[in-house]
C-alpha positions as CSV (number, residue, x, y, z in Angstrom):
1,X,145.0,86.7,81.0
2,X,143.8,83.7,79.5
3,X,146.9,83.6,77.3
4,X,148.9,83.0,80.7
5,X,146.3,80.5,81.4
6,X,147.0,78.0,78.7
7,X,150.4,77.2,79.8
8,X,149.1,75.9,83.3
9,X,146.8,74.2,81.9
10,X,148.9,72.5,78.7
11,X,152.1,71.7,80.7
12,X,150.5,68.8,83.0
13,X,148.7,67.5,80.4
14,X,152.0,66.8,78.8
15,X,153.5,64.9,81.9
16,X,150.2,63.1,82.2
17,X,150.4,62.0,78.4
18,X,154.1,61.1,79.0
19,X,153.3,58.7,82.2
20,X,151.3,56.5,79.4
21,X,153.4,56.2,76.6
22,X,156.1,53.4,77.0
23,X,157.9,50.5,75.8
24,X,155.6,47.6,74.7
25,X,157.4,44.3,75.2
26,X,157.6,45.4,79.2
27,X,153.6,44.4,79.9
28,X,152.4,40.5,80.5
29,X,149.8,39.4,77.6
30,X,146.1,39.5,79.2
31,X,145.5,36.7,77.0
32,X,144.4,33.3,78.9
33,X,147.2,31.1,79.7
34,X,147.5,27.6,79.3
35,X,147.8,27.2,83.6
36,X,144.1,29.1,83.3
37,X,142.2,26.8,81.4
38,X,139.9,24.6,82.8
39,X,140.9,21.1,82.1
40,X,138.7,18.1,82.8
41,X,135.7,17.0,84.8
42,X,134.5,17.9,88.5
43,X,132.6,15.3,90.1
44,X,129.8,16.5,92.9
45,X,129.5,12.9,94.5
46,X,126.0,11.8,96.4
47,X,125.2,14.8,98.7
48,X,125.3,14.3,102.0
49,X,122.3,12.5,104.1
50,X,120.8,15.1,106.9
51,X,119.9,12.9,109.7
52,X,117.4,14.5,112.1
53,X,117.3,13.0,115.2
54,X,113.7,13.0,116.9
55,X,113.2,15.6,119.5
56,X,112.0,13.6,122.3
57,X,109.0,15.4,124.6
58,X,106.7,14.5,127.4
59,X,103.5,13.4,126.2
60,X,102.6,11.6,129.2
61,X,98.5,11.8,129.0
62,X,98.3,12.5,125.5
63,X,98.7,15.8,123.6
64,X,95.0,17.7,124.7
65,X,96.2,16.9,128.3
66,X,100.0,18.0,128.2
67,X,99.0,21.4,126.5
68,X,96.2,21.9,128.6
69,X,98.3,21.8,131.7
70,X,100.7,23.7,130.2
71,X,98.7,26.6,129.5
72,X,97.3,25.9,133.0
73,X,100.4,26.4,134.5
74,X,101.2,29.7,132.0
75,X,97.9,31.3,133.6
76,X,98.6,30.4,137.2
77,X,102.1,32.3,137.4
78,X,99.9,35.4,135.6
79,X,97.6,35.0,137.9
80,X,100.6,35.5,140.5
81,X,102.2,38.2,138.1
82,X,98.9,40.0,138.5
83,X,98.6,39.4,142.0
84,X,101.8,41.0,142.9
85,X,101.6,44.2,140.3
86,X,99.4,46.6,142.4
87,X,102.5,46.2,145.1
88,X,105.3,46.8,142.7
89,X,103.4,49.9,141.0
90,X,103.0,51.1,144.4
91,X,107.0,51.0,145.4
92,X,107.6,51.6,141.5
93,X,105.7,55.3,142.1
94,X,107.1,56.0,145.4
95,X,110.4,55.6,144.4
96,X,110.3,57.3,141.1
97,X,112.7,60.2,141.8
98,X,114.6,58.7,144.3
99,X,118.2,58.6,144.5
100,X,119.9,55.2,143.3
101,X,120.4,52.6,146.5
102,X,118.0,54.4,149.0
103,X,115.6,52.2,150.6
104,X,112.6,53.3,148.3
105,X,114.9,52.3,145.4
106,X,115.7,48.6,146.8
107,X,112.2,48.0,147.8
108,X,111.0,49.1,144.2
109,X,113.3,46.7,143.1
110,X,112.9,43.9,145.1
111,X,109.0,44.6,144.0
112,X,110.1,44.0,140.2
113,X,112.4,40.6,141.1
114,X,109.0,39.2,142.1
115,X,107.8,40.2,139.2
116,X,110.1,38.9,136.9
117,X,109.9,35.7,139.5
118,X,106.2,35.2,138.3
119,X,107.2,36.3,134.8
120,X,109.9,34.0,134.4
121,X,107.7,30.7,136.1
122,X,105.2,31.6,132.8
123,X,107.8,31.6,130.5
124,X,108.9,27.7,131.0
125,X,105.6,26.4,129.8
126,X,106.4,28.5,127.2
127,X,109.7,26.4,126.5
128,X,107.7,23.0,126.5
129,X,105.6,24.0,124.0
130,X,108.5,25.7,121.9
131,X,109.9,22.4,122.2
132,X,106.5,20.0,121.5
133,X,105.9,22.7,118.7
134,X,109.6,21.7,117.2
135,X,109.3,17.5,117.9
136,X,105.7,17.6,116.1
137,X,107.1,19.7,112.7
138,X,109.9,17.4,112.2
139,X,107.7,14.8,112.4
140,X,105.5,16.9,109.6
141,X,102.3,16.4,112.3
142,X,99.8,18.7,113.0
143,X,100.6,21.6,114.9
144,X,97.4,24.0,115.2
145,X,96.3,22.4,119.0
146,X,100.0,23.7,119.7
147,X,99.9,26.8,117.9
148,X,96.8,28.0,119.6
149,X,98.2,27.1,123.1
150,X,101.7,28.9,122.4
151,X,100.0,32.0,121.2
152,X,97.6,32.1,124.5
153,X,101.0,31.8,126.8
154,X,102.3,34.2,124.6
155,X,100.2,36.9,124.8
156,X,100.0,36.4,128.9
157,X,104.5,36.8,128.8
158,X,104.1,39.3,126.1
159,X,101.4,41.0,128.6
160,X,104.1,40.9,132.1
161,X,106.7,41.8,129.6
162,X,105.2,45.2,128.7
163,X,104.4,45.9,132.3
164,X,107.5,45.3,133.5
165,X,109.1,47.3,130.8
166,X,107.3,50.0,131.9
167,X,107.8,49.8,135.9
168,X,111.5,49.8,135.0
169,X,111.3,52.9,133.0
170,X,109.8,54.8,135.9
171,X,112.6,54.3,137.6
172,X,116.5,54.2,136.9
């Protein structure tokens, strides 16, 4: 049996072998050419000038002032958000099993537009502070008054944004 074996084995190798041997002059050198050589002197030139223009904000009052209204604002639309919650968890939860566009479906959803009304009217002073936050780094001034104001707005949209997350998975 294994005498039969060696044959198969043996007779492939031989055609494998065979595929590799061949005439030598047929192959390009691998050797570098003379095209491949690198040949004299790359200039980088002055680098390029970034010019930042100044982001231009409304100051008007000072910075204290325009952050402190800004967070005002912020925590009068959550103060709406939460206002109108109890109302929309009470549509939410009556229509949670109902069929798709019956009317306990539309109110529920009419509930979360005011919602994300109130949500959305917290979320701009948001954006002015982004954007007060962005005008006073390029500057390279202080930004801890800001930071401390952005992460108080924050929390309140972060807040309406898990709450609304969770009224719209109650219902489909």
């Amino acid at each position: 049996m294994l005498g039969n074996a060696r044959p198969a084995i043996v007779l492939p190798l031989i055609f494998l072998l065979g595929a590799c041997a061949g005439p030598r002059g047929e192959y390009p050198s691998l050797a570098i050419r003379d095209v491949e050589r690198a040949q004299g002197q790359f200039e980088t030139g002055e680098p390029a000038r970034l010019d930042v223009p100044p982001v231009e904000v409304d100051l008007t009052g000072g910075l204290e002032t325009r952050l402190a209204s800004l967070v005002a604002a912020a925590r009068e639309a959550h103060a709406e958000f939460v206002e109108v919650t109890p109302r929309a968890q009470e549509l939410v939860a009556a229509a949670s099993g109902s069929e798709v566009g019956s009317d306990r479906w539309a109110a529920a959803q009419v509930a979360l537009a005011e919602l994300d009304s109130a949500r959305s009217r917290a979320a701009v002073p948001l954006g002015d502070l982004d954007a007060i936050y962005t005008a006073k780094s390029v500057a390279a001034e202080e930004t801890a008054a800001i930071d401390a104001a952005r992460n108080e707005v924050v929390a309140l949209v972060s807040s309406e944004d898990a709450i609304l997350a969770d009224l719209r998975g109650r219902i489909q």
